[in-house]
PDB file of N, CA, C, O and CB in Angstrom:
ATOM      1  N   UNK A   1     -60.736 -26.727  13.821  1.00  0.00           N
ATOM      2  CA  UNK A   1     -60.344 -25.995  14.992  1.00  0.00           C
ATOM      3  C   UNK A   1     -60.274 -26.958  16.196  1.00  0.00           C
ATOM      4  O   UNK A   1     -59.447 -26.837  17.100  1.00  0.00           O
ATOM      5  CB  UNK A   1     -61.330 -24.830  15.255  1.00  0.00           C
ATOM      6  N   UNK A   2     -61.346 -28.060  16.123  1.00  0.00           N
ATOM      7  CA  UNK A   2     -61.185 -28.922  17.465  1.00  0.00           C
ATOM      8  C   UNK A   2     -60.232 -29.648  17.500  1.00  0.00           C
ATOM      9  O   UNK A   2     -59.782 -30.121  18.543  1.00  0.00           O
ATOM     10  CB  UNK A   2     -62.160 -29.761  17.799  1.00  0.00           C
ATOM     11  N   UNK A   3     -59.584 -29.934  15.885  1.00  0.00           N
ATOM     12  CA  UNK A   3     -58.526 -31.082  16.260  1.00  0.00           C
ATOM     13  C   UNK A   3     -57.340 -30.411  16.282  1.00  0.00           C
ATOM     14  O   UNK A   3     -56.448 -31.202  16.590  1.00  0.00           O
ATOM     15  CB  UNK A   3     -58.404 -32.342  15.254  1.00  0.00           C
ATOM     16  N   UNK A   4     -56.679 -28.644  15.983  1.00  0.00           N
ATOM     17  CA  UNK A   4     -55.958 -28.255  16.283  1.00  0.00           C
ATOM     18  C   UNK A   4     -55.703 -28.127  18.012  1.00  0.00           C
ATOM     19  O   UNK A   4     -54.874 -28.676  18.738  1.00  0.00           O
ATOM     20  CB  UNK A   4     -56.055 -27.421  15.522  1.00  0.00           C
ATOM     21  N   UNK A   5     -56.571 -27.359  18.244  1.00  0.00           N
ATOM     22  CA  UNK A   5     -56.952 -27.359  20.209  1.00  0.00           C
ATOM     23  C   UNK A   5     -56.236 -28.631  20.561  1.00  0.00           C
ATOM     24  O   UNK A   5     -55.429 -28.305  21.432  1.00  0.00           O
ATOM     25  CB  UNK A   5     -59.012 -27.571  20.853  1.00  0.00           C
ATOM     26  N   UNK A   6     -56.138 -29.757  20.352  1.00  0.00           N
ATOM     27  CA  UNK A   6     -56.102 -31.015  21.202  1.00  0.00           C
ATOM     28  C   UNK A   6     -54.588 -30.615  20.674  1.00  0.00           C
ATOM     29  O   UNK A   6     -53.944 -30.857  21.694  1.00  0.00           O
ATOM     30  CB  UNK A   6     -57.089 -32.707  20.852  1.00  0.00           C
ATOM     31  N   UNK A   7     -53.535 -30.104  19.603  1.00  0.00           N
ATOM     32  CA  UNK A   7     -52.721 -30.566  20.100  1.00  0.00           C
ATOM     33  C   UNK A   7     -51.495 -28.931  20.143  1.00  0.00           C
ATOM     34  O   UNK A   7     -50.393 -28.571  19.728  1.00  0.00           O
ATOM     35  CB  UNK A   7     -52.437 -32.047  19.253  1.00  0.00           C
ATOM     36  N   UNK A   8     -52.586 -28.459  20.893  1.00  0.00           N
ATOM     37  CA  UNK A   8     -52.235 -27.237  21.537  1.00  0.00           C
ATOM     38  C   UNK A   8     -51.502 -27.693  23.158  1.00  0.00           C
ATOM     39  O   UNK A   8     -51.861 -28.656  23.837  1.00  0.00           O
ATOM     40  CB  UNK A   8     -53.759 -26.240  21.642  1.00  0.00           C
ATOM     41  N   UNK A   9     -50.705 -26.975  23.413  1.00  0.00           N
ATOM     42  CA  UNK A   9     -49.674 -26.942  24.926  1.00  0.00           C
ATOM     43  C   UNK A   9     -50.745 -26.089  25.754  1.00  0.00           C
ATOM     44  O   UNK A   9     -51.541 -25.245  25.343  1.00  0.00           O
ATOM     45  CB  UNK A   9     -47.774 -25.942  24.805  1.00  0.00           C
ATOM     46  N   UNK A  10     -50.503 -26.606  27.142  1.00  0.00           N
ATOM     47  CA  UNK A  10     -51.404 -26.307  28.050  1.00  0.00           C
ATOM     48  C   UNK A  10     -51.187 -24.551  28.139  1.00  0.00           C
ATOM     49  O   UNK A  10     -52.113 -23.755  28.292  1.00  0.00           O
ATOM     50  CB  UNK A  10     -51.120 -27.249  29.478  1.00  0.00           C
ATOM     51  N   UNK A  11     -50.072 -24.277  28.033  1.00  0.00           N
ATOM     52  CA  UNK A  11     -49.926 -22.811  28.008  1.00  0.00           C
ATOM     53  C   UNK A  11     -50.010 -21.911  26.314  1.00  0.00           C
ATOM     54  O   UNK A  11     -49.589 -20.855  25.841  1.00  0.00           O
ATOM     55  CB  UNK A  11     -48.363 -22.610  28.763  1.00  0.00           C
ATOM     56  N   UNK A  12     -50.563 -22.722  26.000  1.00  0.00           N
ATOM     57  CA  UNK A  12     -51.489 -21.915  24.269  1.00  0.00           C
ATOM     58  C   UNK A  12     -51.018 -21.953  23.239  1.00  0.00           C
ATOM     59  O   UNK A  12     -51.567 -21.445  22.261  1.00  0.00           O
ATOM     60  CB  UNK A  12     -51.746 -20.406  24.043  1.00  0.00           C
ATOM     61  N   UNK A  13     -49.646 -22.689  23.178  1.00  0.00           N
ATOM     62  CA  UNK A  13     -48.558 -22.543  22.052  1.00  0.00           C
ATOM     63  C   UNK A  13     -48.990 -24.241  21.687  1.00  0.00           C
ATOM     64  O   UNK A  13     -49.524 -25.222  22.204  1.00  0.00           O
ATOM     65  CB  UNK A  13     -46.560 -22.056  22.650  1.00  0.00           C
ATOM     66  N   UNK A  14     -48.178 -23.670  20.105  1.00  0.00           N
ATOM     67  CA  UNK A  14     -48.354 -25.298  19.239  1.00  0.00           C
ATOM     68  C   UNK A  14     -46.544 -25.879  19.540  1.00  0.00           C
ATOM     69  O   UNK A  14     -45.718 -25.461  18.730  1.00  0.00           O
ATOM     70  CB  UNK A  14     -48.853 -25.026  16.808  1.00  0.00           C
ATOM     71  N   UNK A  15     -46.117 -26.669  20.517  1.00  0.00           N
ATOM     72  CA  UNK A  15     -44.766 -26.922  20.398  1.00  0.00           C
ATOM     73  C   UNK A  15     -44.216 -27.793  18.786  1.00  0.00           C
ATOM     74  O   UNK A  15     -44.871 -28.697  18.268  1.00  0.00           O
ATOM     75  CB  UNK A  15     -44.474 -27.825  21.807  1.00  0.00           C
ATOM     76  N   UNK A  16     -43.360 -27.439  18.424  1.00  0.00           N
ATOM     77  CA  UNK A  16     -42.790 -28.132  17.117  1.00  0.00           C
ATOM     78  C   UNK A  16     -41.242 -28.542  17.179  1.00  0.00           C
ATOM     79  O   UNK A  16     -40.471 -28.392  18.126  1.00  0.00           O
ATOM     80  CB  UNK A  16     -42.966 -27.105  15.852  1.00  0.00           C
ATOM     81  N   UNK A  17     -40.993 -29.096  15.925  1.00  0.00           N
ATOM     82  CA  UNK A  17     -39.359 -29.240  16.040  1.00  0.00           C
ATOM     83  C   UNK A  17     -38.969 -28.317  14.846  1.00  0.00           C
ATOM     84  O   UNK A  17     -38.485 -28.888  13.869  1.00  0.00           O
ATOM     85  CB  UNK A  17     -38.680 -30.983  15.840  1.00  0.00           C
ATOM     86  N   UNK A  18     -39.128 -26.876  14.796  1.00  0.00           N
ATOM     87  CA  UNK A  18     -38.698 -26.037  14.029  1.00  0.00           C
ATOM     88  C   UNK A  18     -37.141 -25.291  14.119  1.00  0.00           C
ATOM     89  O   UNK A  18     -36.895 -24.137  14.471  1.00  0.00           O
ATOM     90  CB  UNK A  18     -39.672 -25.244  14.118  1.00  0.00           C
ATOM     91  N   UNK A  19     -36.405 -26.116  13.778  1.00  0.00           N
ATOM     92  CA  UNK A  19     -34.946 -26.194  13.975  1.00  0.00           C
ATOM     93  C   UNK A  19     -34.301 -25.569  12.403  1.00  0.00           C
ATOM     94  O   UNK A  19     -34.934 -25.297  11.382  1.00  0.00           O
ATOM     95  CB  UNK A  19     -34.467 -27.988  14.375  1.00  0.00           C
ATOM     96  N   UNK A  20     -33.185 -25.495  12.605  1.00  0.00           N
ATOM     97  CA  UNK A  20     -32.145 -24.414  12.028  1.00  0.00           C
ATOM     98  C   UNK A  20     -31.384 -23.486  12.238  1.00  0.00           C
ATOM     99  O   UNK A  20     -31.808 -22.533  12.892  1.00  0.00           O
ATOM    100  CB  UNK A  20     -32.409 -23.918  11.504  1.00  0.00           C
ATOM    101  N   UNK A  21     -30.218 -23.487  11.813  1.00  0.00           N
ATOM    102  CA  UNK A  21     -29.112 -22.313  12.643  1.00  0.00           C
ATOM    103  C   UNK A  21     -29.623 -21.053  11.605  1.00  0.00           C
ATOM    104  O   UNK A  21     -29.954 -19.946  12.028  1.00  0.00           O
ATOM    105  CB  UNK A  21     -26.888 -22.748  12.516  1.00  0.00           C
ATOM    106  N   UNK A  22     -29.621 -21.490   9.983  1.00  0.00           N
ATOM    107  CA  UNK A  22     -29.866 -20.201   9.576  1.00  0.00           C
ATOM    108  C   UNK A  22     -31.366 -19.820   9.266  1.00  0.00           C
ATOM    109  O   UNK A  22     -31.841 -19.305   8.254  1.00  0.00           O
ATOM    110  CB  UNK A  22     -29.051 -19.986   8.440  1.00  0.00           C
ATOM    111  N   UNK A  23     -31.988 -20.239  10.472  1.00  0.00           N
ATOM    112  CA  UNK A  23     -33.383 -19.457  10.032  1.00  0.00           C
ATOM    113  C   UNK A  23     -33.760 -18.473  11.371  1.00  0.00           C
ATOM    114  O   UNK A  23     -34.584 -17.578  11.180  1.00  0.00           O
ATOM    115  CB  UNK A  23     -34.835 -20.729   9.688  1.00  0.00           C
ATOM    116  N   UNK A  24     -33.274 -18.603  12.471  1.00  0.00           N
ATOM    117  CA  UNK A  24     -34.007 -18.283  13.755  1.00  0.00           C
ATOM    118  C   UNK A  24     -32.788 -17.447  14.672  1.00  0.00           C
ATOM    119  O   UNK A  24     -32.961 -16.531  15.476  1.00  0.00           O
ATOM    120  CB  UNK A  24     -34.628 -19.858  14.574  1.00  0.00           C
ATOM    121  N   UNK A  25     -31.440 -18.134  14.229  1.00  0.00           N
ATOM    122  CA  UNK A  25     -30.380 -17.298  15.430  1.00  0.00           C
ATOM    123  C   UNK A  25     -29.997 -16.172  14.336  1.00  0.00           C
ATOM    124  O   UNK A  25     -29.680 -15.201  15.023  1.00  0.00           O
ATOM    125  CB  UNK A  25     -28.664 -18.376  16.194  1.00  0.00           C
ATOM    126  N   UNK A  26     -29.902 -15.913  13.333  1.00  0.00           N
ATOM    127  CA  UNK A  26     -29.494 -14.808  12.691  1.00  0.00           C
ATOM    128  C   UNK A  26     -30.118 -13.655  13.344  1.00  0.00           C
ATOM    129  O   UNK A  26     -29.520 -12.659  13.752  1.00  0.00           O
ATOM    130  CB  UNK A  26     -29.776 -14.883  11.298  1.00  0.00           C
ATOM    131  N   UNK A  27     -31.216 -13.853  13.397  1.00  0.00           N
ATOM    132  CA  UNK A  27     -32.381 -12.543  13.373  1.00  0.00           C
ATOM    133  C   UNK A  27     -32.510 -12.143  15.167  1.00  0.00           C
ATOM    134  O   UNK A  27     -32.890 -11.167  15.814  1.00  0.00           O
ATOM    135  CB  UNK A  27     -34.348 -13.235  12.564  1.00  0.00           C
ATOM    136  N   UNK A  28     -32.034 -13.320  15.436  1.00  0.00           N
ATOM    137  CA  UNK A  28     -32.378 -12.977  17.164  1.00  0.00           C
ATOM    138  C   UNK A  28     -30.842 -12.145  17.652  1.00  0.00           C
ATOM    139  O   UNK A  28     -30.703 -11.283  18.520  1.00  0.00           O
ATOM    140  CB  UNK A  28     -32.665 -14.876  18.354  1.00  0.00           C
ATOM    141  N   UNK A  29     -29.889 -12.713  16.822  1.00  0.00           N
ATOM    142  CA  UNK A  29     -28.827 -11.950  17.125  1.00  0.00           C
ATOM    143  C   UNK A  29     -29.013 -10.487  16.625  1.00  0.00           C
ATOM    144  O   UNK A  29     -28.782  -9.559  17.400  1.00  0.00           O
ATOM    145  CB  UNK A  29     -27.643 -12.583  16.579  1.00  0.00           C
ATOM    146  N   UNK A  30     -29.428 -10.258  15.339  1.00  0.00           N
ATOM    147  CA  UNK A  30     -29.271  -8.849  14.782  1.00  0.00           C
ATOM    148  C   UNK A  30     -30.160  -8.121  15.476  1.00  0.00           C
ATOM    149  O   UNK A  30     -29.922  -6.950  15.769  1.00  0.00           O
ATOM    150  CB  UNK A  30     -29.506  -8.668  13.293  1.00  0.00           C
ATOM    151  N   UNK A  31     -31.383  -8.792  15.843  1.00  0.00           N
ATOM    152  CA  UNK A  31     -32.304  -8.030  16.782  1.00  0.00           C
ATOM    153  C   UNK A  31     -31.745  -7.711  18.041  1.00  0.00           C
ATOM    154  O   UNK A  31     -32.150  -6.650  18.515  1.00  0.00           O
ATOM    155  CB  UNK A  31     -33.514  -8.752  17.056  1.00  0.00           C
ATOM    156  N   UNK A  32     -30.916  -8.350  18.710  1.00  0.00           N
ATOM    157  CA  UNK A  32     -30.345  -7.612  20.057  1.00  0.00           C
ATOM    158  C   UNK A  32     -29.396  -7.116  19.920  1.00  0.00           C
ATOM    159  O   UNK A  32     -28.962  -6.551  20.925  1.00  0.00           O
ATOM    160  CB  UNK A  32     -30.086  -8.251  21.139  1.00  0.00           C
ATOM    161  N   UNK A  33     -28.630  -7.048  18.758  1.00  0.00           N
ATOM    162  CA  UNK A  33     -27.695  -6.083  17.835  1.00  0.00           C
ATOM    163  C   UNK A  33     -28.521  -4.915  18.247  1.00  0.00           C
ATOM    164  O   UNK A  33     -28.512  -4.402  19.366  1.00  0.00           O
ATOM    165  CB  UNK A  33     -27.577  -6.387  15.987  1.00  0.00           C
ATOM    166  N   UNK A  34     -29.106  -4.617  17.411  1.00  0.00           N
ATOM    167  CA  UNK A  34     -29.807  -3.188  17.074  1.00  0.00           C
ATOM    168  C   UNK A  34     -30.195  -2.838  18.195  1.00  0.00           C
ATOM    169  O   UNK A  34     -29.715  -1.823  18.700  1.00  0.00           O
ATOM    170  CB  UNK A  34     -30.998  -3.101  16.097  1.00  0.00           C
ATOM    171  N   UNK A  35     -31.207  -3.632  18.893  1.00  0.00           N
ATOM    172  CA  UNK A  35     -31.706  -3.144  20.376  1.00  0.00           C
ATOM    173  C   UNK A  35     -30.667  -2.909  21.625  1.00  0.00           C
ATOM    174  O   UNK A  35     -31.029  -2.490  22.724  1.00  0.00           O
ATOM    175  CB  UNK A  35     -32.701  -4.256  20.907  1.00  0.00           C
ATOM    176  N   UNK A  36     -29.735  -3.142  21.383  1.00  0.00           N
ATOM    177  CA  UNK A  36     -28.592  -3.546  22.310  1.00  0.00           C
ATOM    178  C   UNK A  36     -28.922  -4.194  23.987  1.00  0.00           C
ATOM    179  O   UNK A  36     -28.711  -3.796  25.132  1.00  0.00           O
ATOM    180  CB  UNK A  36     -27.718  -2.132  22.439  1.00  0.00           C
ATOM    181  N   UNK A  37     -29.569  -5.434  23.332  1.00  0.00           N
ATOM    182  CA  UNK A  37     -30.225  -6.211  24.393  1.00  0.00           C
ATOM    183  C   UNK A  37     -28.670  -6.965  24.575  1.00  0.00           C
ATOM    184  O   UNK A  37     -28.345  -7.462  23.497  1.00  0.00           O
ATOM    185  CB  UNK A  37     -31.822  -7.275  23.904  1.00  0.00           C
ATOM    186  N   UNK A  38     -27.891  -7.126  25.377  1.00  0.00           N
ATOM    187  CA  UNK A  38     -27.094  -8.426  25.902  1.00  0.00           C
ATOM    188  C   UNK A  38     -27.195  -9.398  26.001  1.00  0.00           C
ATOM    189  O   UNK A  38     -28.340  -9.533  26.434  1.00  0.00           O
ATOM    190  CB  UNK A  38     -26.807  -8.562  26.675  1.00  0.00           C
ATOM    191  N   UNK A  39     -26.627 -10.630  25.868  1.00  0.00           N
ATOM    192  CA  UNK A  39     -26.794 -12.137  25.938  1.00  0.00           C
ATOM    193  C   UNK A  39     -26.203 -12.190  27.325  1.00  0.00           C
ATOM    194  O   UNK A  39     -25.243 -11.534  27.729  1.00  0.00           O
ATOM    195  CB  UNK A  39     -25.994 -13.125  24.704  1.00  0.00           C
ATOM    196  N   UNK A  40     -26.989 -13.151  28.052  1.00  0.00           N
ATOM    197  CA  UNK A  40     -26.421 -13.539  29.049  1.00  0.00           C
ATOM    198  C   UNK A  40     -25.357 -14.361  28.943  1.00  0.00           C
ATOM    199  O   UNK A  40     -24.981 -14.509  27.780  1.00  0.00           O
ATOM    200  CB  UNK A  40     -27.176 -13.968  29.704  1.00  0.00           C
ATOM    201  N   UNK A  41     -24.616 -15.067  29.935  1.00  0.00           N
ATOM    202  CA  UNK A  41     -23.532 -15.954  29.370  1.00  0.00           C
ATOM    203  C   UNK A  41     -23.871 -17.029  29.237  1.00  0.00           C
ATOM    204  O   UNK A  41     -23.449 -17.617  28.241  1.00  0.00           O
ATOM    205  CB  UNK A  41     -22.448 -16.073  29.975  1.00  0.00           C
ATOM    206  N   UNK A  42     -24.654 -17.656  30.051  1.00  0.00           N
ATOM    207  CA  UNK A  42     -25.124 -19.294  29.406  1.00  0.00           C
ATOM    208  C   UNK A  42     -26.286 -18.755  28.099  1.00  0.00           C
ATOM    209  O   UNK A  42     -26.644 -19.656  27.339  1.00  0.00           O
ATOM    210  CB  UNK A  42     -26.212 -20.594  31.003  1.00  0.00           C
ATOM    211  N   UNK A  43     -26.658 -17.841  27.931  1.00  0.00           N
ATOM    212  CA  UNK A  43     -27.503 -17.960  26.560  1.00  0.00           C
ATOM    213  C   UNK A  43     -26.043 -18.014  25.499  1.00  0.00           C
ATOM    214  O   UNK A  43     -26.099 -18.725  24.496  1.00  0.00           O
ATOM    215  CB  UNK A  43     -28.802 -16.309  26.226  1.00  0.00           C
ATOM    216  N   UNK A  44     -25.012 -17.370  25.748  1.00  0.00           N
ATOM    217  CA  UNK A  44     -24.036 -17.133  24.555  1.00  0.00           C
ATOM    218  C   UNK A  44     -23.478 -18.639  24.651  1.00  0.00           C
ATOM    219  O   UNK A  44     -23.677 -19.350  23.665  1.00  0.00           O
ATOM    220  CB  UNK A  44     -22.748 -15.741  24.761  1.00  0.00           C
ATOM    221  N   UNK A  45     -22.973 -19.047  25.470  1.00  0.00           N
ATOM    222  CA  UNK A  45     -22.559 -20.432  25.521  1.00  0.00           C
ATOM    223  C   UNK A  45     -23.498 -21.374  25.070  1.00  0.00           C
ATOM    224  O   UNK A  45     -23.109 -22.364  24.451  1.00  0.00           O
ATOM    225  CB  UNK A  45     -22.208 -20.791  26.780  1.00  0.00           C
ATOM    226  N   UNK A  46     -24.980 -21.138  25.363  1.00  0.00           N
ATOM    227  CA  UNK A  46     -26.020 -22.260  24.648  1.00  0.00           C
ATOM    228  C   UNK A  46     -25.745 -22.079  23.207  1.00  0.00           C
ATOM    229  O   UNK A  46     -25.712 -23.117  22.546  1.00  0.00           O
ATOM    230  CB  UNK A  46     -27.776 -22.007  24.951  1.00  0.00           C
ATOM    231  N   UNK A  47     -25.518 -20.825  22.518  1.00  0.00           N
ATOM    232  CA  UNK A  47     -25.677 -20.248  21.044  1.00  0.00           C
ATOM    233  C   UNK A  47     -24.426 -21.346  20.646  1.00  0.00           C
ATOM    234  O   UNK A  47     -24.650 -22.400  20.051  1.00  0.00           O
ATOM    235  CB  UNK A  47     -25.366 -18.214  20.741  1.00  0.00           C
ATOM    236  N   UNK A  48     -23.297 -20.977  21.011  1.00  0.00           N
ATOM    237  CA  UNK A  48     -21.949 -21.394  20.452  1.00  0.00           C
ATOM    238  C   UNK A  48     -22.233 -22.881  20.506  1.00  0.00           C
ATOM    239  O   UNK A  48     -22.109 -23.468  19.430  1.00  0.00           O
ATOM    240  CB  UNK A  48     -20.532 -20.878  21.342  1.00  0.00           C
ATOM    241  N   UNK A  49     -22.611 -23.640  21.619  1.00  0.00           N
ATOM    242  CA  UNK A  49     -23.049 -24.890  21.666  1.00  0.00           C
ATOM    243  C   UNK A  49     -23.732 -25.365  20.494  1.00  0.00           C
ATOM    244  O   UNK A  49     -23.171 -25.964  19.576  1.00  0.00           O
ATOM    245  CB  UNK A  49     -23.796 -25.026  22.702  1.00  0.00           C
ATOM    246  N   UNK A  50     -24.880 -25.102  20.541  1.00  0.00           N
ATOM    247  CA  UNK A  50     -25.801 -25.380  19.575  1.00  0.00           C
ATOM    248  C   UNK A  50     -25.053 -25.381  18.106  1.00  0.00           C
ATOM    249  O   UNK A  50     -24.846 -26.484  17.600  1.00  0.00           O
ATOM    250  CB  UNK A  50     -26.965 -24.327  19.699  1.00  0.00           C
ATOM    251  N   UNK A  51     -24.624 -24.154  17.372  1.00  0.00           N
ATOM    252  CA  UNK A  51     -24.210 -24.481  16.727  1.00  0.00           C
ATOM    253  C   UNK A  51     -22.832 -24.999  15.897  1.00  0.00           C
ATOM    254  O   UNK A  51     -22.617 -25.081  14.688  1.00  0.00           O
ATOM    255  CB  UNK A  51     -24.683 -24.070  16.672  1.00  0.00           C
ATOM    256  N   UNK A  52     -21.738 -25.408  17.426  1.00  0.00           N
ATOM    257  CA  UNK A  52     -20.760 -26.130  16.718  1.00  0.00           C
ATOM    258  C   UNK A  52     -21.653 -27.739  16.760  1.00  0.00           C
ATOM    259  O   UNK A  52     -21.087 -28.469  15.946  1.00  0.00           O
ATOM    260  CB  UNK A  52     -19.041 -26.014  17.586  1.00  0.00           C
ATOM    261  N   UNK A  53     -22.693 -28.399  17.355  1.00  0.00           N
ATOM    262  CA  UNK A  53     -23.321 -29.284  17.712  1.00  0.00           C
ATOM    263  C   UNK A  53     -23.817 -29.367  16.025  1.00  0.00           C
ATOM    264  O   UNK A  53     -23.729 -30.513  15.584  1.00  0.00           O
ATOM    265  CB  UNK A  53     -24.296 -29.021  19.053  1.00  0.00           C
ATOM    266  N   UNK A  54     -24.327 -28.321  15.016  1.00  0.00           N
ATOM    267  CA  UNK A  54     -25.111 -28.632  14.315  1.00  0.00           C
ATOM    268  C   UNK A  54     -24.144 -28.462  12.746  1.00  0.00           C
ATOM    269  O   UNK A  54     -24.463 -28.627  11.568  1.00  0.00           O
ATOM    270  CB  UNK A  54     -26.433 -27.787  14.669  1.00  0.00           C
ATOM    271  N   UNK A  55     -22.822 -28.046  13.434  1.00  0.00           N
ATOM    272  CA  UNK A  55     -21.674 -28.057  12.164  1.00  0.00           C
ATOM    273  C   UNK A  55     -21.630 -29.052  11.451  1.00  0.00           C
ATOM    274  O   UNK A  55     -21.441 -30.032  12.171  1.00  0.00           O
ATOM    275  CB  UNK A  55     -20.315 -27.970  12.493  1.00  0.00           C
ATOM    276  N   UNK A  56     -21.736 -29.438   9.964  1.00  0.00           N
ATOM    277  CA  UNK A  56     -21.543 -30.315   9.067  1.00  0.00           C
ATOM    278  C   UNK A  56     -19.988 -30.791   9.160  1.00  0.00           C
ATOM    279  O   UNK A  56     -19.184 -29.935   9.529  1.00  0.00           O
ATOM    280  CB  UNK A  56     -21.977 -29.732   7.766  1.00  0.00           C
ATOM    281  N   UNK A  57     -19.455 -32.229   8.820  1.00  0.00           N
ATOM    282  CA  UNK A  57     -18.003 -32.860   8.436  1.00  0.00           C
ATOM    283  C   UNK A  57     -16.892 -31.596   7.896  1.00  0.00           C
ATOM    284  O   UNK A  57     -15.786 -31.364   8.384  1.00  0.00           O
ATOM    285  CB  UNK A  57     -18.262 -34.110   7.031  1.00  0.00           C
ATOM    286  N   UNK A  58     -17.646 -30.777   6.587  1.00  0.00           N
ATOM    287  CA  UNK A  58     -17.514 -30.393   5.736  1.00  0.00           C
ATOM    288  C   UNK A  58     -16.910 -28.191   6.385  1.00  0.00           C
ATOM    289  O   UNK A  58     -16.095 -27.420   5.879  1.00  0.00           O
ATOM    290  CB  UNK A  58     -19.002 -31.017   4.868  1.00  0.00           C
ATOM    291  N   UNK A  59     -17.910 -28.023   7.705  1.00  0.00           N
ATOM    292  CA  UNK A  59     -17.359 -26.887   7.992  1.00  0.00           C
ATOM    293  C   UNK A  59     -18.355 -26.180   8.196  1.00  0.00           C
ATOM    294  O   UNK A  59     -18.630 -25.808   9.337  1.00  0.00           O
ATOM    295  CB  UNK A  59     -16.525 -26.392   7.158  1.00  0.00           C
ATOM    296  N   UNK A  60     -19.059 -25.867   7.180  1.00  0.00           N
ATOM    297  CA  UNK A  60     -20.786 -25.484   7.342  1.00  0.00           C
ATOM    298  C   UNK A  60     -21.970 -25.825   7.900  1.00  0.00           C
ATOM    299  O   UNK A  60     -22.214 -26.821   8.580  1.00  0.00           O
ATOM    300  CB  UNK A  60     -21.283 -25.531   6.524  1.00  0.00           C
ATOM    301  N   UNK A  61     -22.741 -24.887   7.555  1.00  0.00           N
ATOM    302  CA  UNK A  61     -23.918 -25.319   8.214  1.00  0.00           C
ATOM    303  C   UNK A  61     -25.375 -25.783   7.313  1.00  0.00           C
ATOM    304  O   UNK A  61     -25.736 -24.856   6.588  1.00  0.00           O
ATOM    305  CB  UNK A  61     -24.204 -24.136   9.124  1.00  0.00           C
ATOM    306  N   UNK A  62     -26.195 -26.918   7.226  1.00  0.00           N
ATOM    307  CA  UNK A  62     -27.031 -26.920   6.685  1.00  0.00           C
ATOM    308  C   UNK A  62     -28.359 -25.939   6.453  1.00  0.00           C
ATOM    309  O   UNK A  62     -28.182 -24.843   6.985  1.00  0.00           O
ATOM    310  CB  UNK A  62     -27.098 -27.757   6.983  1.00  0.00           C
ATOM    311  N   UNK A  63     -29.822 -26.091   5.693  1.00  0.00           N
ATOM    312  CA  UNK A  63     -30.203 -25.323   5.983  1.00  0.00           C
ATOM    313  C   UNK A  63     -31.352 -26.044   6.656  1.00  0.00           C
ATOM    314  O   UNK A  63     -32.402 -25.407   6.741  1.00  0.00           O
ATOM    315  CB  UNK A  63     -30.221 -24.452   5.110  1.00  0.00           C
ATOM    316  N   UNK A  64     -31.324 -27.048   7.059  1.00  0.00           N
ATOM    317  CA  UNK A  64     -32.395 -28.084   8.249  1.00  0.00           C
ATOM    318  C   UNK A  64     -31.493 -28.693   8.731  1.00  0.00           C
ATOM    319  O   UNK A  64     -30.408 -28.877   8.178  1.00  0.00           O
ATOM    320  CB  UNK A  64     -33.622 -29.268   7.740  1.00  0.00           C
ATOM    321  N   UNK A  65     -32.029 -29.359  10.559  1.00  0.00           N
ATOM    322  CA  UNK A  65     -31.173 -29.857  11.096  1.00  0.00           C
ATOM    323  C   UNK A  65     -31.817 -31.227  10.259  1.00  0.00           C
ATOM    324  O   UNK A  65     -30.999 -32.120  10.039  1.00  0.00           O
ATOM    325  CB  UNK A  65     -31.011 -29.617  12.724  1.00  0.00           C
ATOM    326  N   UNK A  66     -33.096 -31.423   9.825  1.00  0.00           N
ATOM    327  CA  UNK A  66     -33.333 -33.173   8.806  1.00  0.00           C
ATOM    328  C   UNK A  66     -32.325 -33.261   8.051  1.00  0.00           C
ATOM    329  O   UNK A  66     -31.888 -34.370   8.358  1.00  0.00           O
ATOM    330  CB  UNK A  66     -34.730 -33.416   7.596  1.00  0.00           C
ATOM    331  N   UNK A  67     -31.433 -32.715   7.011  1.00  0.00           N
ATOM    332  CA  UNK A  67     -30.684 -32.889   6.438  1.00  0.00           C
ATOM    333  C   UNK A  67     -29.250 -33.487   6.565  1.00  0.00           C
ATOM    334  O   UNK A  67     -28.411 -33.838   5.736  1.00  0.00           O
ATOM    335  CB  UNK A  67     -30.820 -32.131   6.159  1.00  0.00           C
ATOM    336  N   UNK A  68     -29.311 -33.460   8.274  1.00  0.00           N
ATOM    337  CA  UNK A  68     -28.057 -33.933   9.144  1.00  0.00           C
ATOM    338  C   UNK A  68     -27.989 -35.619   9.020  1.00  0.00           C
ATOM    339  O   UNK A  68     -27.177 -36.527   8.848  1.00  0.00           O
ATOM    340  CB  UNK A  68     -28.270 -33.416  10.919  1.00  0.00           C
ATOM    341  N   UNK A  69     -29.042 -35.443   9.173  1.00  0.00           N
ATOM    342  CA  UNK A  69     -29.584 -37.194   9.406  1.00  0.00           C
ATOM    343  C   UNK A  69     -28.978 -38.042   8.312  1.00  0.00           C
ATOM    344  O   UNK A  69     -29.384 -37.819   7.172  1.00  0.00           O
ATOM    345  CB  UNK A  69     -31.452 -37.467   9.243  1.00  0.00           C
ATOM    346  N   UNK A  70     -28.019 -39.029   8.497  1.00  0.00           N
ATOM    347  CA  UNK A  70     -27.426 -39.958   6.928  1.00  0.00           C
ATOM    348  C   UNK A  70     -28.033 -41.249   6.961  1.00  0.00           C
ATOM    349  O   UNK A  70     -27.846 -41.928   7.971  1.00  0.00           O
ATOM    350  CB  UNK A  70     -25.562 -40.332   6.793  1.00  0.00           C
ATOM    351  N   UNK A  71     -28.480 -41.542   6.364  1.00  0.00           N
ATOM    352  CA  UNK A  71     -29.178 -42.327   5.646  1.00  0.00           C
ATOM    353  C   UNK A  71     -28.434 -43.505   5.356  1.00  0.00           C
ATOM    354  O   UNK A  71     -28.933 -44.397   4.670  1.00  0.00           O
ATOM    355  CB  UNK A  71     -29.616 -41.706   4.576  1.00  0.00           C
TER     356      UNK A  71
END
């Protein structure tokens, strides 16, 4: 527990690099689907950003942004 604490964010969260188009924007979209929460316009423009940014050569999308990385 003490050595988690140390690398806790001053405001209580563990920050990470937990990235992916298909793990996190699906669900946030269908969730304000259903709720009929609105996107603002720079959130919709960040969305579209992000993921023509994370588009593969090929057209698709991976299922980690590590996998982007060529070796």
């Amino acid at each position: 527990m003490q050595f988690y604490s140390t690398l806790q964010t001053e405001d209580g969260h563990w920050a990470n690099d937990y990235g992916g188009p298909l793990f996190l924007m699906p669900g946030l979209v269908i969730t304000a689907y259903i709720t009929g929460t609105p996107f603002t316009e720079p959130e919709r423009l960040e969305m579209i950003r992000y993921l023509t940014n994370q588009q593969n050569d090929d057209g698709g999308w991976g299922l980690y942004e590590l996998y982007r990385v060529k070796i």
